[in-house]
C-alpha positions in Angstrom: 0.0 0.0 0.0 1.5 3.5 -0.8 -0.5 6.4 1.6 -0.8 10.0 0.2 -1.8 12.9 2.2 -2.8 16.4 1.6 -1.8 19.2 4.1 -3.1 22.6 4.5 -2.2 24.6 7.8 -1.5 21.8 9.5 -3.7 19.8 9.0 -4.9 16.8 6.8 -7.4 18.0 4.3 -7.5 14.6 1.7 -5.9 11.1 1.8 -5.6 8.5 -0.9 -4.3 5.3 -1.6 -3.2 2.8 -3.8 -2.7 -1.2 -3.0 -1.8 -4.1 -5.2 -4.0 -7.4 -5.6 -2.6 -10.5 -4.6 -2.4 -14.1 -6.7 -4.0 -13.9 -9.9 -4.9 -10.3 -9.1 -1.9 -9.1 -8.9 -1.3 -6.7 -11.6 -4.4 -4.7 -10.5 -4.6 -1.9 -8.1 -7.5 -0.8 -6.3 -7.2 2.9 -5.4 -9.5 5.2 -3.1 -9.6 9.0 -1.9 -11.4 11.4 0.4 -11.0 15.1 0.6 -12.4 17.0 3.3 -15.9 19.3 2.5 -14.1 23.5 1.8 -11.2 21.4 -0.6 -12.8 20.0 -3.2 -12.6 21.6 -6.8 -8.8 22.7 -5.7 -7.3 20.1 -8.0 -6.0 18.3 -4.9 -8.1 15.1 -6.1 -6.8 15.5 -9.5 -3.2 15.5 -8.9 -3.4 13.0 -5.7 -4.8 10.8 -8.4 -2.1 11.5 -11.0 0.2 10.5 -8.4 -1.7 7.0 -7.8 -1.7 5.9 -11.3 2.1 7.2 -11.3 2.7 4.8 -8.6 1.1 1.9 -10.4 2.7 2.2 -13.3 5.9 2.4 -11.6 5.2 -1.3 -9.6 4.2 -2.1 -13.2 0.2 -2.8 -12.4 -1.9 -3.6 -15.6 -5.3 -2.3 -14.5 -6.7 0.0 -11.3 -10.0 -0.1 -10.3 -12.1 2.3 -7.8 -15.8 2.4 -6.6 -17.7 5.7 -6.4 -21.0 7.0 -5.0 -23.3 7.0 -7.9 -24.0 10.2 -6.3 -20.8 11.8 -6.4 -21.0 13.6 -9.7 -18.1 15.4 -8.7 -15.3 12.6 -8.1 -16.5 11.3 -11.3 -15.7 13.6 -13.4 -12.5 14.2 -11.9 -11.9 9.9 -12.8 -13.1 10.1 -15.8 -11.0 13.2 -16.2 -7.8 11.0 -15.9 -8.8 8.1 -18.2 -11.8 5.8 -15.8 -14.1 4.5 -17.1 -17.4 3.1 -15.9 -17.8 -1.0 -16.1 -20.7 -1.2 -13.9 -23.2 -0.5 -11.5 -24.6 -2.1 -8.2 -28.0 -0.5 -8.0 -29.1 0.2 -4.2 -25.9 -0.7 -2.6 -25.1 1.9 -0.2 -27.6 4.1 2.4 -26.8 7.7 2.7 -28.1 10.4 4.2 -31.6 8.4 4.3 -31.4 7.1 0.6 -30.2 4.1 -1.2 -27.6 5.0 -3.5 -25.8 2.7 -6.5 -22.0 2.1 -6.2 -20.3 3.3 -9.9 -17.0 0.6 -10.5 -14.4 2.2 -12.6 -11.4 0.9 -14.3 -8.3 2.2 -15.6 -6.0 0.0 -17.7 -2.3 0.6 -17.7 0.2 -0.2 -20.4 
């Protein structure tokens, strides 16, 4: 696993990270990020994200995969803004804020 954080007056305004399957998934990566509400649209996503698919490329991963809120209009643009691309959908899967709401899977291969 390879942890990125983001720092703004001292303190931790987004995280992200990156970890490699294992056995016969182990030239994917699964990636994830969270930036703190007053930080988004900064381009801190963005660039933490460069620096994830940097880091699979450099341990020579042939895919990464993430799973978004299908809610979160926002962090998908900003995936698809870096080459992801939506594979599927679980309808219903998560309960937020009182509502069900479909988990997006993304993928991004590598080569």
């Amino acid at each position: 696993m390879l942890y990125i954080a983001a720092e703004a007056d001292g303190e931790i305004v987004a995280n992200s990270e990156i970890g490699r399957g294992d056995g016969y998934s182990a030239h994917v990566g699964g990636l994830g990020i969270g930036i703190k509400s007053g930080f988004r649209d900064m381009g801190i996503g963005t660039e933490m994200m460069k620096a994830l698919i940097d880091q699979g490329k450099n341990w020579g991963l042939k895919l990464l995969t993430l799973s978004v809120f299908g809610s979160n209009s926002r962090a998908i643009h900003v995936y698809e803004k870096v080459g992801f691309v939506q594979v599927g959908r679980i309808p219903r899967k998560f309960f937020k804020e009182g509502k069900c709401v479909d988990e997006i899977l993304m993928t991004k291969t590598l080569e």
